[in-house]
C-alpha positions in Angstrom: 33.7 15.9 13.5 30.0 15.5 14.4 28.9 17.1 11.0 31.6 15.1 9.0 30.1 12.1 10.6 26.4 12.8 9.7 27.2 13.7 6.1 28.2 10.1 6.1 24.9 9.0 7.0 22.2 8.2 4.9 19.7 11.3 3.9 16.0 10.5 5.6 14.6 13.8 4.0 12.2 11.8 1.5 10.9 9.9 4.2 9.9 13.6 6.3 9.2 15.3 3.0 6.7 12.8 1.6 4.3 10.6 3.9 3.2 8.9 0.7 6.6 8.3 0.1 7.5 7.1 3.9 4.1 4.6 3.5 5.3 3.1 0.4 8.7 2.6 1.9 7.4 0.9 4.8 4.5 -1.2 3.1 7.2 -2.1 0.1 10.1 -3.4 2.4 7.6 -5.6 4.9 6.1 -7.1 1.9 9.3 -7.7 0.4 10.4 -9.4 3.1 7.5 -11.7 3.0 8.7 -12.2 -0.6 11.7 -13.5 0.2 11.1 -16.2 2.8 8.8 -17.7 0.0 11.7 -17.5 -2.6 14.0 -19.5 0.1 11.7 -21.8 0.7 10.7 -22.6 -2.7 14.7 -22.6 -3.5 14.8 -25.2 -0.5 11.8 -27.3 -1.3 12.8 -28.0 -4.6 16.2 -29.2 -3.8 14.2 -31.1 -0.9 12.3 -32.8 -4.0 14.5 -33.5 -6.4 18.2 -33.1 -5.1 19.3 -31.4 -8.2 20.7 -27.9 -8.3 19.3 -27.8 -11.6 15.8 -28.2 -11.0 16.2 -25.3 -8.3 18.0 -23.0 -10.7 15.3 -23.7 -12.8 12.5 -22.3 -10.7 14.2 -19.1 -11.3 14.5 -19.4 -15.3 10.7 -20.8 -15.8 9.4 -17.7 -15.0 11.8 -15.6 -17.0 9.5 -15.3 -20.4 6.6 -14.8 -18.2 8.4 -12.1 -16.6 9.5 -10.4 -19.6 6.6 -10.2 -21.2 4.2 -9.0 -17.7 7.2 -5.9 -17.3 7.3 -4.9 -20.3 3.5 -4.9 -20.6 3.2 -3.7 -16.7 5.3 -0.3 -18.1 3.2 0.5 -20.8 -0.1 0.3 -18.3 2.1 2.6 -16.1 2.3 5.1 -18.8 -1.3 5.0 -19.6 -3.2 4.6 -16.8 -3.6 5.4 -13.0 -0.1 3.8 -11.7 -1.4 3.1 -8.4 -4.6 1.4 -9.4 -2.0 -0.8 -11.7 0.2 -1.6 -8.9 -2.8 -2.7 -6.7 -4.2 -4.7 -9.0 -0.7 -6.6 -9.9 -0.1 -7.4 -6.3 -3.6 -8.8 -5.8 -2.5 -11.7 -8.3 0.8 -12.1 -6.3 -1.3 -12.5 -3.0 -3.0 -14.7 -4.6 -0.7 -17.3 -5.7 1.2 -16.9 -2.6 -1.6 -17.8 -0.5 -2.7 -20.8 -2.9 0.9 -21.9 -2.6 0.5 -22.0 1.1 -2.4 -24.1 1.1 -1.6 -26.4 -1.1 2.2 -27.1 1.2 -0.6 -27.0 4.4 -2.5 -29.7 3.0 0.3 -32.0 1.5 -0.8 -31.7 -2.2 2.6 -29.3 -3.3 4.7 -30.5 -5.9 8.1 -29.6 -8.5 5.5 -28.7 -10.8 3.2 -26.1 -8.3 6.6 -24.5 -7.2 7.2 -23.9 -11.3 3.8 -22.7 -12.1 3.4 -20.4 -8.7 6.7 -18.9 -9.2 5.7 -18.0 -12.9 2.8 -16.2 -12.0 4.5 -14.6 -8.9 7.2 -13.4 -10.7 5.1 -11.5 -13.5 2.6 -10.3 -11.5 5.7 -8.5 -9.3 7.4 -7.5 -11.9 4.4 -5.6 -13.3 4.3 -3.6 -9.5 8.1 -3.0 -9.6 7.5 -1.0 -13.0 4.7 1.4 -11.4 5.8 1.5 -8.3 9.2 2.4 -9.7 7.4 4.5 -12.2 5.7 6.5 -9.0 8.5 7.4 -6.8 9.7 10.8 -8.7 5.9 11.9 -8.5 6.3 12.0 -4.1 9.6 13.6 -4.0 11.8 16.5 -5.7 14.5 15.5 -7.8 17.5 16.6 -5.3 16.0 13.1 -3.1 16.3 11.2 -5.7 19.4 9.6 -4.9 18.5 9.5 -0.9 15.4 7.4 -2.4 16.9 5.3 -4.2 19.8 4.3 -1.0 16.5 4.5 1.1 15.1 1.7 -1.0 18.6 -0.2 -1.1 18.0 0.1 3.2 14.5 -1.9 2.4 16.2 -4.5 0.1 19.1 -4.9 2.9 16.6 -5.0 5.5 14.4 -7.8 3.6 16.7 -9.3 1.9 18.8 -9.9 4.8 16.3 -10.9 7.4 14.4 -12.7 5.2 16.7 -15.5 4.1 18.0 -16.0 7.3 14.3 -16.1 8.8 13.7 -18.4 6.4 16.1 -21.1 6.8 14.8 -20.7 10.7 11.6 -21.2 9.7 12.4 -24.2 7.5 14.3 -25.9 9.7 12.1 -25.7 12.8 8.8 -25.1 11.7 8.2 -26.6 7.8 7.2 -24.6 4.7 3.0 -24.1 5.2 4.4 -21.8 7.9 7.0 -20.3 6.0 4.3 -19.3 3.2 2.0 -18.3 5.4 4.2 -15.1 7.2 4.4 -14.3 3.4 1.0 -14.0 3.3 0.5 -12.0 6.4 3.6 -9.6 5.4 1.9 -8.8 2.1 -0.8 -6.9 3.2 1.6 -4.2 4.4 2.0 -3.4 0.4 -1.8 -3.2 -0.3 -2.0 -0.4 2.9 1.4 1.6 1.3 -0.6 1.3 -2.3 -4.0 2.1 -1.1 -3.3 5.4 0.4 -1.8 6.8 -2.3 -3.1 9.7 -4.6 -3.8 8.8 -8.3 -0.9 9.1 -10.5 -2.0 9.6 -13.8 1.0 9.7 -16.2 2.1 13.6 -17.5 2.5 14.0 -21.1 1.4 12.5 -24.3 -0.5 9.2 -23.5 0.0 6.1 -25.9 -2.4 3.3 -25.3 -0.5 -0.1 -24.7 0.2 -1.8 -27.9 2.7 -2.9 -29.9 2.9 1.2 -30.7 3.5 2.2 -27.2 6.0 -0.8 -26.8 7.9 0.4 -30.3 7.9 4.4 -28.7 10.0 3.1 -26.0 12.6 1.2 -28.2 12.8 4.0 -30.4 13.8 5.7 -27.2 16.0 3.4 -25.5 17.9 3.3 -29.1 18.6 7.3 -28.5 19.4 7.0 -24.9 22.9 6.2 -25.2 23.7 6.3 -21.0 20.4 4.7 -20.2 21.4 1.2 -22.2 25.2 1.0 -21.2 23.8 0.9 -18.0 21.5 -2.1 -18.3 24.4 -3.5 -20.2 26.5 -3.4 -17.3 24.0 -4.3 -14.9 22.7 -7.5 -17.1 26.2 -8.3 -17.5 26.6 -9.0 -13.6 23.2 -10.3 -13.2 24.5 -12.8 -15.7 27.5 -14.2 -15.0 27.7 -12.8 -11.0 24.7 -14.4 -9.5 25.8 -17.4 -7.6 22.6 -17.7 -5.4 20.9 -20.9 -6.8 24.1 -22.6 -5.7 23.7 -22.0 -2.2 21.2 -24.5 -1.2 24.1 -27.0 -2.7 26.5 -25.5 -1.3 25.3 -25.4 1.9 24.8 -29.2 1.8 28.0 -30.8 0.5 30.7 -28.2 0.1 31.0 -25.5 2.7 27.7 -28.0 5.5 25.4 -26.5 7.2 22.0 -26.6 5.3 19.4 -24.7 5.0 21.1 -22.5 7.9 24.0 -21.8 5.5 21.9 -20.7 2.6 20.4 -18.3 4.8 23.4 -16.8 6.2 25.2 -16.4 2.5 21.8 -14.6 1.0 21.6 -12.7 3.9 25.1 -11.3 3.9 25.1 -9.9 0.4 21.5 -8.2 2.0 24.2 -6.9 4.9 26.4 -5.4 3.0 23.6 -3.7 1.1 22.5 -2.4 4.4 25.6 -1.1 5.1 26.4 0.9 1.7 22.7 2.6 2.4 23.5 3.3 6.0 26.6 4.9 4.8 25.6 6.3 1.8 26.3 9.8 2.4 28.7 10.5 0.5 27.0 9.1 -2.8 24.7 11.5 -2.8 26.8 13.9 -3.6 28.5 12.4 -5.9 28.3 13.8 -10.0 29.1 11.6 -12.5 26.9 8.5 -11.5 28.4 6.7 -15.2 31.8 6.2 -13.3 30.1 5.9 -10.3 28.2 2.6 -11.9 31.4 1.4 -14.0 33.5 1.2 -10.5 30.9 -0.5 -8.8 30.0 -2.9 -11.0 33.6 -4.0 -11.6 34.2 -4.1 -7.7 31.1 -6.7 -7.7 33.1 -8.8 -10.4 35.8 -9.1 -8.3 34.3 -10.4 -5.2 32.2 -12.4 -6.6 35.4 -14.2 -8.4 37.0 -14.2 -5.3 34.3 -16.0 -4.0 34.8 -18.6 -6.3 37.9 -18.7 -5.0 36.8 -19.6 -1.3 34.5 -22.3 -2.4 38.3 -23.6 -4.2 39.6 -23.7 -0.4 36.4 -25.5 0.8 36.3 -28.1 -2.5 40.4 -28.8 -1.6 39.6 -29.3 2.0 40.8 -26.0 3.7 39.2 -25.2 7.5 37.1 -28.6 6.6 35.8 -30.5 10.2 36.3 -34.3 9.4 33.2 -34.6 7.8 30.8 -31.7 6.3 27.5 -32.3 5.9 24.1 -30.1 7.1 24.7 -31.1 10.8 28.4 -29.9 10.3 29.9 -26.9 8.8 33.1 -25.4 7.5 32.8 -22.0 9.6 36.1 -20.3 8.9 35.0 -20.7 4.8 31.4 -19.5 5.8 32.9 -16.7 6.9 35.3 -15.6 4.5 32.1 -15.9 1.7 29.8 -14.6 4.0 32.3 -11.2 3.8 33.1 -11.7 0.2 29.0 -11.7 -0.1 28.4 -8.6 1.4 30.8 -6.8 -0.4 29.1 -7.8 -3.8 26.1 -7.0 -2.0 27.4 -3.3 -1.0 28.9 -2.8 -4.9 25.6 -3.7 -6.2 23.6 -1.4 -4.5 26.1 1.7 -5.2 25.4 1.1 -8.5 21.7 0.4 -8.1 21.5 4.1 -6.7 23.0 5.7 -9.2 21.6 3.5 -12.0 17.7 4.3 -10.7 18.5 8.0 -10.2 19.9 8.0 -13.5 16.5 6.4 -14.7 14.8 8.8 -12.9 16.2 12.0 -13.3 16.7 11.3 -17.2 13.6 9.8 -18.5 10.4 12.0 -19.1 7.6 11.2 -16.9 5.3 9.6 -19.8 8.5 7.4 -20.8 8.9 6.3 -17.4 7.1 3.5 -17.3 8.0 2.0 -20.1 11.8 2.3 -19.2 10.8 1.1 -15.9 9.5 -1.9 -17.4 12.2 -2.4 -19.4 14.4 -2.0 -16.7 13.5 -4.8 -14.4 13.4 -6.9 -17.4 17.0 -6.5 -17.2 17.3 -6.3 -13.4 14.9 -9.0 -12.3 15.6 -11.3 -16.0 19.2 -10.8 -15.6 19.4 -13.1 -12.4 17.5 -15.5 -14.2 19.6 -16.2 -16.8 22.2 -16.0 -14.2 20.7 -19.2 -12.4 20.4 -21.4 -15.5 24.4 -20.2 -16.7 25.4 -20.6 -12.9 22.9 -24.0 -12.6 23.6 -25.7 -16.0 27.7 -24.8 -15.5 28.2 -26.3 -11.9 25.9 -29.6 -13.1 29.0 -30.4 -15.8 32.2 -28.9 -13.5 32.0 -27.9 -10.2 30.0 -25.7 -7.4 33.3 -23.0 -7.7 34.0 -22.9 -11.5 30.7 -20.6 -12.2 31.1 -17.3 -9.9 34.9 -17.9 -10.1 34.7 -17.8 -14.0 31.7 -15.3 -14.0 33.5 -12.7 -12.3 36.6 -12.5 -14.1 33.9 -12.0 -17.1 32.5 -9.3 -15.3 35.1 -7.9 -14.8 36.3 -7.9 -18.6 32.8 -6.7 -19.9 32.4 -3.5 -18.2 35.6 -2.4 -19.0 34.8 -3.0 -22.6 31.5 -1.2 -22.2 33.4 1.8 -20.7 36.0 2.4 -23.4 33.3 2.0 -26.2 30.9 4.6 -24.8 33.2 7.3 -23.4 30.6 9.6 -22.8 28.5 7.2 -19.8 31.5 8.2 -18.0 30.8 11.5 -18.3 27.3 11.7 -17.5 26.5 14.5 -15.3 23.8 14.3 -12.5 23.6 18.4 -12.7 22.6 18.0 -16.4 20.9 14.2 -16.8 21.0 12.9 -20.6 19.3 9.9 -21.0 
């Protein structure tokens, strides 16, 4: 029973096998978490401003082509020069803006349009990290860790993504936003120690110098890599029409009350439940044929995100409703019910994040891997984005519950149409990884 019971617990081997590894871990999830109680805050600012869930969603989707571009040009750096020197220098520009943001909120001078423009230039310079920091991870541990890396990262996001939220609606609420920002900039420097100590990581293989070239080498790729783009197809697929966050703020205020309290909680139960499926993620490990593995998973996020939807139905029709709901009073059996419905999005998500990264990393040859990387959180991280201006634009001309409602069921549908017309992403083996 005791053995049955560990083999159900996550696998902390890459963290004793690789102190490199255990340093980026640590310095990546505390500066992550910074990351987020900026992202709530800036999500609660702007509705603060402008009282429109449109503007918010649209803090998200002004930094989208910015993104785009900095990952997919991030990835080709990563597979031409020293990865950790390029992740260094990327997070120096996030610090930066962070820390600008924070004085301009300290000194009164903020505004809609310095939350756009910070955002924009936080959100590339990350994403140009994500794709070498990505890109060095198989270079610190064997192969057989890949998976327990990749649910050892999905214990980081949890961790940050769950604390942070909730922290920051904490921090809103009691303290203001200059404070808020400014933990984010003490957090951060965690990252620059987990970067710093690192080796160099030159990329193995034939180097291309970035260019249009190297950018057309990794198309020509991707177009052979048959698993490699059903998967972003799934995974942009629920990023699209299964992100509800840049609801929450208005949500919290007129549908289920609460406030910025509210907000927190929701975004920090899908963290929770991404916790959980790393705590207990065992079993996944062991687990072959990660193409199923991905196809389940994402349509088991579909479905609770629709369902969902369907709790903010109860709450718009009055269900569990106090006789008046507003941020000083809350619908607390509804909270609930999402709050659970959350973290089991949040736990579907993050099975198929594992195996979708340890398909990525297992697959791709290391002097392709940062330009798949790149192109990877263009999908991951661009995905959401899109997400907030369907999820933004759709709620403005219906109603708070018709987008995730609506989005799942379309999840849903997709993936299944993905599956039947590449039979063979089912089939992938981990033993024998095709790209």
């Amino acid at each position: 029973m005791a053995r049955l019971s560990r083999d159900h617990f996550i696998d902390l081997r890459p963290l004793t096998t690789s102190p490199a590894f255990a340093r980026l871990w640590a310095g990546s999830t505390l500066s992550g978490l910074g990351g987020q109680l900026t992202i709530v805050a800036a999500m609660l600012q702007m509705y603060a401003i402008t009282h429109d869930t449109f503007a918010v969603s649209m803090i998200a989707v002004a930094g989208l082509v910015p993104m785009i571009l900095a990952g997919l040009y991030g990835g080709m750096l990563a597979d031409a020069f020293d990865r950790r020197k390029v992740a260094l220098a990327a997070a120096s520009i996030t610090f930066a803006s962070t820390l600008l943001l924070a004085l301009l909120t300290w000194f009164g001078w903020e505004t809609q349009w310095w939350l756009y423009a910070l955002s924009v230039v936080n959100s590339a310079a990350n994403s140009i990290v994500m794709a070498a920091r990505t890109a060095i991870v198989p270079r610190l541990i064997p192969v057989v860790l890949l998976p327990a890396a990749s649910a050892l990262n999905g214990i980081g996001f949890g961790l940050m993504v769950m604390a942070g939220p909730a922290l920051a609606g904490i921090l809103v609420a009691t303290t203001g936003y200059a404070w808020t920002y400014t933990v984010d900039v003490v957090l951060m420097t965690s990252l620059f120690l987990g970067l710093w100590t690192l080796p160099a990581i030159r990329p193995e293989g034939a180097i291309v110098r970035p260019g249009l070239e190297s950018l057309k080498d990794g198309w020509r790729f991707l177009r052979r890599a048959s698993n490699i783009r059903v998967q972003y197809l799934m995974d942009i697929t629920a990023m699209t029409f299964g992100q509800p966050l840049t609801l929450f703020p208005a949500i919290g205020a007129v549908l289920l009350g609460g406030g910025a309290i509210t907000t927190g909680v929701l975004t920090a139960a899908v963290a929770a439940g991404t916790l959980l499926s790393s705590v207990f993620s065992g079993p996944i490990g062991r687990v072959r044929h990660h193409g199923l593995g991905i196809q389940r998973a994402v349509t088991a996020y579909g479905a609770a995100i629709a369902a969902f939807g369907l709790v903010l139905v109860a709450a718009a029709v009055g269900w569990f409703a106090p006789a008046h709901v507003d941020e000083s009073s809350a619908n607390i059996v509804l909270i609930c019910a999402a709050a659970v419905l959350l973290a089991l999005s949040g736990a579907a998500d993050n099975i198929s994040s594992i195996y979708r990264n340890t398909m990525m990393q297992a697959a791709v040859p290391d002097a392709m891997r940062g330009r798949l990387q790149g192109i990877f959180i263009v999908v991951v991280a661009g995905g959401p984005r899109v997400g907030a201006l369907y999820a933004g634009a759709l709620a403005t001309f219906t109603t708070l519950w018709f987008p995730p409602l609506l989005g799942g069921l379309i999840v849903i549908a997709l993936v299944a149409t993905f599956a039947r017309m590449h039979p063979r992403f089912r089939e992938y083996d981990a033993l024998h990884p095709v790209p």
